[in-house]
OpenMM code with the backbone's topology and positions (N, CA, C; nanometers):
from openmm import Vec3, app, unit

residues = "UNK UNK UNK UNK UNK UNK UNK UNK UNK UNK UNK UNK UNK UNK UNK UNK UNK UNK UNK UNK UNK UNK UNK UNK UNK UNK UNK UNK UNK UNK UNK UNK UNK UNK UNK UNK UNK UNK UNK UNK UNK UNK UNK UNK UNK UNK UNK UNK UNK UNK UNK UNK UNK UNK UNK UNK UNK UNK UNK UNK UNK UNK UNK UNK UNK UNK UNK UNK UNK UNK UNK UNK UNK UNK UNK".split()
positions = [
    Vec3(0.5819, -9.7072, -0.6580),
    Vec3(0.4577, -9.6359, -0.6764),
    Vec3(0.4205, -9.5685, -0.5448),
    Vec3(0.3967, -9.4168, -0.5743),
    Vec3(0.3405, -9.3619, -0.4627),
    Vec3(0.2172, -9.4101, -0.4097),
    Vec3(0.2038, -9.4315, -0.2560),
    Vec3(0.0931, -9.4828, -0.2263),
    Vec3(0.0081, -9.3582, -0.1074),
    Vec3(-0.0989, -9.3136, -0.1841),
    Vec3(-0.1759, -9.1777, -0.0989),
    Vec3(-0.2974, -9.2744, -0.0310),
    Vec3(-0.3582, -9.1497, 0.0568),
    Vec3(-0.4451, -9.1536, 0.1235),
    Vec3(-0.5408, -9.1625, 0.0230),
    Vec3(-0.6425, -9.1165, -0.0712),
    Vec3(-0.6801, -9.1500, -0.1764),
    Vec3(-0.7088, -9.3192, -0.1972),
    Vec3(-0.6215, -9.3135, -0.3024),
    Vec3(-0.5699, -9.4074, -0.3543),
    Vec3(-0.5847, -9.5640, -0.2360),
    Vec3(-0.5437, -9.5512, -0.0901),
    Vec3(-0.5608, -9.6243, -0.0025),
    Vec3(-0.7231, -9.6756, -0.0186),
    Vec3(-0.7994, -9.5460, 0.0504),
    Vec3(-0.9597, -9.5204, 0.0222),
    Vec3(-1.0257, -9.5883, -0.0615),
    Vec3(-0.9937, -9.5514, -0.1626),
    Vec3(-1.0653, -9.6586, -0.2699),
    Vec3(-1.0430, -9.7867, -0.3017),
    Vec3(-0.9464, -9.8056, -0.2707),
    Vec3(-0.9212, -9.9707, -0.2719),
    Vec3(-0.9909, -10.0052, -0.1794),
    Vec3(-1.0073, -9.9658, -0.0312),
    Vec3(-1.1091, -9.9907, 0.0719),
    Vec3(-1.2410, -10.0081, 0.0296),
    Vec3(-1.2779, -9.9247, -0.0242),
    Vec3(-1.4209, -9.8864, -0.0699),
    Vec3(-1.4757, -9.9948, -0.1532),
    Vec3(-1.3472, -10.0517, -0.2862),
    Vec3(-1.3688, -10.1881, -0.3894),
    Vec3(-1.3933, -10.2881, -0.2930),
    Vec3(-1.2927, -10.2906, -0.2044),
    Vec3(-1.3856, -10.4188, -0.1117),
    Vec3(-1.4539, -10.4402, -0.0404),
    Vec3(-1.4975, -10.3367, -0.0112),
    Vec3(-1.6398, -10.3590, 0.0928),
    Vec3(-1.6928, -10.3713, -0.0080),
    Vec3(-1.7605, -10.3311, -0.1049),
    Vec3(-1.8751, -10.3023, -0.1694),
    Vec3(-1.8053, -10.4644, -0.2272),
    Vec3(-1.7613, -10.5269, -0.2558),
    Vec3(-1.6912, -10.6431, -0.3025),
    Vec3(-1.7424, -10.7244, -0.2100),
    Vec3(-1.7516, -10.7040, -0.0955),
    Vec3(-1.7324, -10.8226, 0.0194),
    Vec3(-1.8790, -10.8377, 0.0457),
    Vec3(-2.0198, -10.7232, 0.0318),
    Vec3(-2.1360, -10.7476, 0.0573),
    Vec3(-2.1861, -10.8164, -0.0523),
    Vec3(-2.1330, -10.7740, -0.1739),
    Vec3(-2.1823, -10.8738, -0.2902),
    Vec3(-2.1682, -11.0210, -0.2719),
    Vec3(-2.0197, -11.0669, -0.2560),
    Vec3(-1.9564, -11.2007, -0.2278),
    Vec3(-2.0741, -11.2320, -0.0961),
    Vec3(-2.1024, -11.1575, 0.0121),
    Vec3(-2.1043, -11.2302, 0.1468),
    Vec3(-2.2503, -11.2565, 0.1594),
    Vec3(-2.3188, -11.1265, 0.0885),
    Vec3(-2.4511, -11.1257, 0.1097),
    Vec3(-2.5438, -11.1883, 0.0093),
    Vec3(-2.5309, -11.0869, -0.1552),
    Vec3(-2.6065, -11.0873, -0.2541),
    Vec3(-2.6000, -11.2293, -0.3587),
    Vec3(-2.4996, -11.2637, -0.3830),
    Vec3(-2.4574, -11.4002, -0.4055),
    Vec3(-2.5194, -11.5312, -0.3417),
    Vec3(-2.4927, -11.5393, -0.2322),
    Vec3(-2.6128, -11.6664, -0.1771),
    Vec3(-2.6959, -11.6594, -0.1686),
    Vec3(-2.7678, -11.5075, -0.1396),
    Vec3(-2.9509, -11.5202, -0.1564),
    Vec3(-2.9932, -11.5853, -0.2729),
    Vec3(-2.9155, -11.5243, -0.3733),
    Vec3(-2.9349, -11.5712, -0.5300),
    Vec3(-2.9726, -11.6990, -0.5345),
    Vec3(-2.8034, -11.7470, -0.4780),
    Vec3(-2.8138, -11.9263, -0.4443),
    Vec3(-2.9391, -11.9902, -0.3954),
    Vec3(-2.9703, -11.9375, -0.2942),
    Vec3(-3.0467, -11.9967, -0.1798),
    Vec3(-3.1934, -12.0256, -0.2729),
    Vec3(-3.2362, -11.8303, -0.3362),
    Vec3(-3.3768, -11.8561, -0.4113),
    Vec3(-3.3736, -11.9446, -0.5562),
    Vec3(-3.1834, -12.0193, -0.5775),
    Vec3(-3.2181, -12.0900, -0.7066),
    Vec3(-3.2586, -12.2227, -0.6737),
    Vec3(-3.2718, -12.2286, -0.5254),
    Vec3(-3.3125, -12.3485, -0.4917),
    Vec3(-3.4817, -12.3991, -0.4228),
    Vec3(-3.4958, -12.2217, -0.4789),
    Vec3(-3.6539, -12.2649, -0.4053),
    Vec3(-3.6844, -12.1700, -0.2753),
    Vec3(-3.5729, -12.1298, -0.1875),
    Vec3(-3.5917, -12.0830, -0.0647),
    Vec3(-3.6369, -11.9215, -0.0745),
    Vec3(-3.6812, -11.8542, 0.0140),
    Vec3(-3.6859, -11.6761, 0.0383),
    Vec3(-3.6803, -11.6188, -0.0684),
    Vec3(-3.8075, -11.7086, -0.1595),
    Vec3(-3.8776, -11.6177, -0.2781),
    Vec3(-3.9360, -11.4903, -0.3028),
    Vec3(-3.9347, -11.4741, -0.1055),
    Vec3(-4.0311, -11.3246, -0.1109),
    Vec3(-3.9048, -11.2269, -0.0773),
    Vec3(-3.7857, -11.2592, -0.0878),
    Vec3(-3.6956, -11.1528, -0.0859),
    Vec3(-3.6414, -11.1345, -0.2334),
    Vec3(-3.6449, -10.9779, -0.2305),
    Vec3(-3.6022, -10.9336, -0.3630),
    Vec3(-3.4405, -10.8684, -0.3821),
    Vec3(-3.3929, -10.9595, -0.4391),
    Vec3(-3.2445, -10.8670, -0.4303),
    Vec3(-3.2233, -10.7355, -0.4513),
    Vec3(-3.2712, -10.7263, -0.5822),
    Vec3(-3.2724, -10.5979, -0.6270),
    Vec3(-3.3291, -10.4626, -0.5215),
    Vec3(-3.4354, -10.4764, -0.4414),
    Vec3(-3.4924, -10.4265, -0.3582),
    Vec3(-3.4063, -10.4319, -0.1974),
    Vec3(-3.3195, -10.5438, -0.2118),
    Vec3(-3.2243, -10.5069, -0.0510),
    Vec3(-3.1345, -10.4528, -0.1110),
    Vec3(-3.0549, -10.5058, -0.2381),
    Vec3(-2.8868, -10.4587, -0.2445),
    Vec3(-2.8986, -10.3583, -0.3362),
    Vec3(-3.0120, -10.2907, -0.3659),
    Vec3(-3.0448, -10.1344, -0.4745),
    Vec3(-2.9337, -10.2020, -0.6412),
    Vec3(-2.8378, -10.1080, -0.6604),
    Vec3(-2.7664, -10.1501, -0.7938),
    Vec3(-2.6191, -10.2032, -0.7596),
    Vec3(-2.6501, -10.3017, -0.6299),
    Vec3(-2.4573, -10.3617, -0.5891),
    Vec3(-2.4282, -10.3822, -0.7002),
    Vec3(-2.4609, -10.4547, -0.8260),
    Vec3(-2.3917, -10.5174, -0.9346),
    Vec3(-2.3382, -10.3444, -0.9892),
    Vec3(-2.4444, -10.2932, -1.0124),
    Vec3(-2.3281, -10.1534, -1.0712),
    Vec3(-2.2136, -10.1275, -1.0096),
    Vec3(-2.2499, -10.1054, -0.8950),
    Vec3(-2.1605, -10.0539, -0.7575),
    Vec3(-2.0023, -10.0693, -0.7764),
    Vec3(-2.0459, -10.2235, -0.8251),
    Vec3(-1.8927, -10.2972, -0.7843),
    Vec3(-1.7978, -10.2926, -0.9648),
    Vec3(-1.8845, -10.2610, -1.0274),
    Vec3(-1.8698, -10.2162, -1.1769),
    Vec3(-1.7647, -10.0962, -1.1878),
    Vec3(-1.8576, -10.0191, -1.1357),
    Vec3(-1.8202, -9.9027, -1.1804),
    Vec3(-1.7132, -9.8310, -1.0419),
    Vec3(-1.6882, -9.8987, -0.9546),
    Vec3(-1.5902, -9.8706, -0.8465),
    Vec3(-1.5242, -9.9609, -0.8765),
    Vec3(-1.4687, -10.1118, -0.9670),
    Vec3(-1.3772, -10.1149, -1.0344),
    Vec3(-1.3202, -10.0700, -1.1573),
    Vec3(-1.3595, -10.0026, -1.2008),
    Vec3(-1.3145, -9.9420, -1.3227),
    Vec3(-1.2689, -9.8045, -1.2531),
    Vec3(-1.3418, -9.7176, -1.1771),
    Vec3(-1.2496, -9.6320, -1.0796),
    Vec3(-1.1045, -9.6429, -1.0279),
    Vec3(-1.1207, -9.7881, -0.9462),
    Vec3(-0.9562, -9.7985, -0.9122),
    Vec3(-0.8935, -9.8689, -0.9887),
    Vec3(-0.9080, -9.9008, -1.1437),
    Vec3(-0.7807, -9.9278, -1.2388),
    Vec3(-0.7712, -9.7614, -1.2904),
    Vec3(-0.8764, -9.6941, -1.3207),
    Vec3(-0.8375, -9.5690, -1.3978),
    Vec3(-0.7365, -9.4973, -1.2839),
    Vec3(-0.7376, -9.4894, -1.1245),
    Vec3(-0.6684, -9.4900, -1.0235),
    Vec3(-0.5396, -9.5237, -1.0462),
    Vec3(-0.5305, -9.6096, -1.0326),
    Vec3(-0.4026, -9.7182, -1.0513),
    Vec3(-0.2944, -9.6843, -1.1674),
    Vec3(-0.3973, -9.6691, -1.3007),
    Vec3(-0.3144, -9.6000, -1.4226),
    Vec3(-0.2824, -9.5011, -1.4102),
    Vec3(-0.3205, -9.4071, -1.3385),
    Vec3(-0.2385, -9.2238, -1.3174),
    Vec3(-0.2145, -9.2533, -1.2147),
    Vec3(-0.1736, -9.3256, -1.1051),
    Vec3(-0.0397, -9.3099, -1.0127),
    Vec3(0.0426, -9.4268, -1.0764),
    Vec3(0.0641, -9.4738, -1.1819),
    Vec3(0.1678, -9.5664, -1.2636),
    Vec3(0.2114, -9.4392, -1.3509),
    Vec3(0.1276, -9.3915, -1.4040),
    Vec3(0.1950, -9.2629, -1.5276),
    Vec3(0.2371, -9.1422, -1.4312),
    Vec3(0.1979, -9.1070, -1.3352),
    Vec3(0.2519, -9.0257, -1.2408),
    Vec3(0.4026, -9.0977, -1.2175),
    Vec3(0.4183, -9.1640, -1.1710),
    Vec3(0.5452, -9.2238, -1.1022),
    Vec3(0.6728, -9.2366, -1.2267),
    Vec3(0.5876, -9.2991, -1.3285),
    Vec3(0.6735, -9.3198, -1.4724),
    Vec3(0.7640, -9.1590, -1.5111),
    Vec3(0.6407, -9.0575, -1.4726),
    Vec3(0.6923, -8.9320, -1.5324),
    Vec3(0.7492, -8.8247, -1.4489),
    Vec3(0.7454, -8.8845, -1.3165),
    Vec3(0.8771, -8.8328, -1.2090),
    Vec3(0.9781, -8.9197, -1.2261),
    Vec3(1.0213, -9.0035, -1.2756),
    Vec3(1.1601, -9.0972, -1.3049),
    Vec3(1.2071, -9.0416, -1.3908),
] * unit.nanometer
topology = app.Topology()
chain = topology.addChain("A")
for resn in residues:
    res = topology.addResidue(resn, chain)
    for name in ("N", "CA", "C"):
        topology.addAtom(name, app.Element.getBySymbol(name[0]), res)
């Protein structure tokens, strides 16, 4: 499989936006299911991360599938 600059990019991009969810948005969650930093609002720091990471994975499989059918149809 050809591997572009592109294609590199966005896989970059899935994990950052991957890694603030995991690092950040996730334990606040935790933290306020326990009672703590009730006055922080997720939604209000991390805007729509849950979309984010939605819809920039479904980007790099639709990615992924046309440089697989690309490659299939230069063979």
């Amino acid at each position: 499989m050809s591997v572009t600059f592109f294609s590199v990019n966005v896989l970059y991009n899935v994990h950052v936006v991957l890694c603030v969810c995991k690092c950040f948005m996730e334990p606040l969650k935790k933290v306020q299911v326990e009672g703590h930093l009730m006055f922080a609002e997720p939604h209000e720091l991390f805007g729509n991360l849950d979309e984010l990471c939605y819809v920039k994975q479904l980007f790099h499989h639709l990615i992924d599938d046309r440089s697989i059918a690309d490659v299939a149809k230069n063979n």
